[in-house]
N, C-alpha and C positions, 0 to 999 in steps of 0.2 A: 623575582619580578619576571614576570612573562610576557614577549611582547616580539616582533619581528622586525630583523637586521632591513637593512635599504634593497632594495630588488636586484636582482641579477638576471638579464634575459637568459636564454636557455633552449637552444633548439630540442627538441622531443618528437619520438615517435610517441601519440597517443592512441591507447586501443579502449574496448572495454575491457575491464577483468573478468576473463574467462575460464573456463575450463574445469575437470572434476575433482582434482588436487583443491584449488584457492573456494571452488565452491565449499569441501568439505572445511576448508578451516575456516572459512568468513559465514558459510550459510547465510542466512537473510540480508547481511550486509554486502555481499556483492554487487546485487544492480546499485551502489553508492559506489563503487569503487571504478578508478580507471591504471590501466599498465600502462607504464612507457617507458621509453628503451631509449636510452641517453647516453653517449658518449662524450666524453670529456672531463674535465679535472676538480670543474666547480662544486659537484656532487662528490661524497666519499661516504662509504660505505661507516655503520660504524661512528657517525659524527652528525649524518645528518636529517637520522630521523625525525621526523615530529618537525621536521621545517616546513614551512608555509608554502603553498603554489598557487598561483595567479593562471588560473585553467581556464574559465567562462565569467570572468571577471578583470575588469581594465589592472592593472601592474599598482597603481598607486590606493587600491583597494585591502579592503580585511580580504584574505585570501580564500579560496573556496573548498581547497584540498589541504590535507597533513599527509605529509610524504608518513605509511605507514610499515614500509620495510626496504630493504635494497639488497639486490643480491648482485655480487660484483662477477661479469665471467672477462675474458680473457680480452676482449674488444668492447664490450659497453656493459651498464650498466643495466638490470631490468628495477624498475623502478615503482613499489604496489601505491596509490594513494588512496586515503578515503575521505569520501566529500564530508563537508563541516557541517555541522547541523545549522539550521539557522543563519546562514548567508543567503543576500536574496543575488539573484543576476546582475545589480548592480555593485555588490559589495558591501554592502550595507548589512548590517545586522539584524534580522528580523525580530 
């Protein structure tokens, strides 16, 4: 069964996903993708792939990103997502 736990807010650095590394492994998929740099405990590496984020859409919404990797360094996390096909701006499923 697939479906998403209750929200959890979440301060984040949001960027685009950039640069010649994540272009070569996402190629076309990049301009869908956004970086964010997260510290704190509620993220873990390892567990919490493939979870849902509430990005350009209200919290109580289908969510508009899937966290698609995390890499943990010594003070935060960097955090890659890729946008959801078929989510519109309000949450809604297109």
């Amino acid at each position: 069964m697939k479906g998403w736990g209750d929200p959890i807010e979440l301060l984040v650095n949001i960027q685009p996903a950039t640069g010649q590394y994540l272009s070569t492994l996402y190629g076309d998929k990049l301009p869908r993708m956004k970086s964010l740099k997260y510290q704190g405990d509620d993220i873990v590496e390892n567990r919490d792939e493939k979870a849902g984020l509430c990005i350009g859409v209200p919290k109580d919404s289908e969510p508009d990103y899937t966290v698609t990797s995390i890499m943990t360094y010594s003070d935060h996390l960097n955090i890659l997502a890729t946008r959801n096909e078929g989510v519109s701006m309000n949450g809604s499923r297109d």
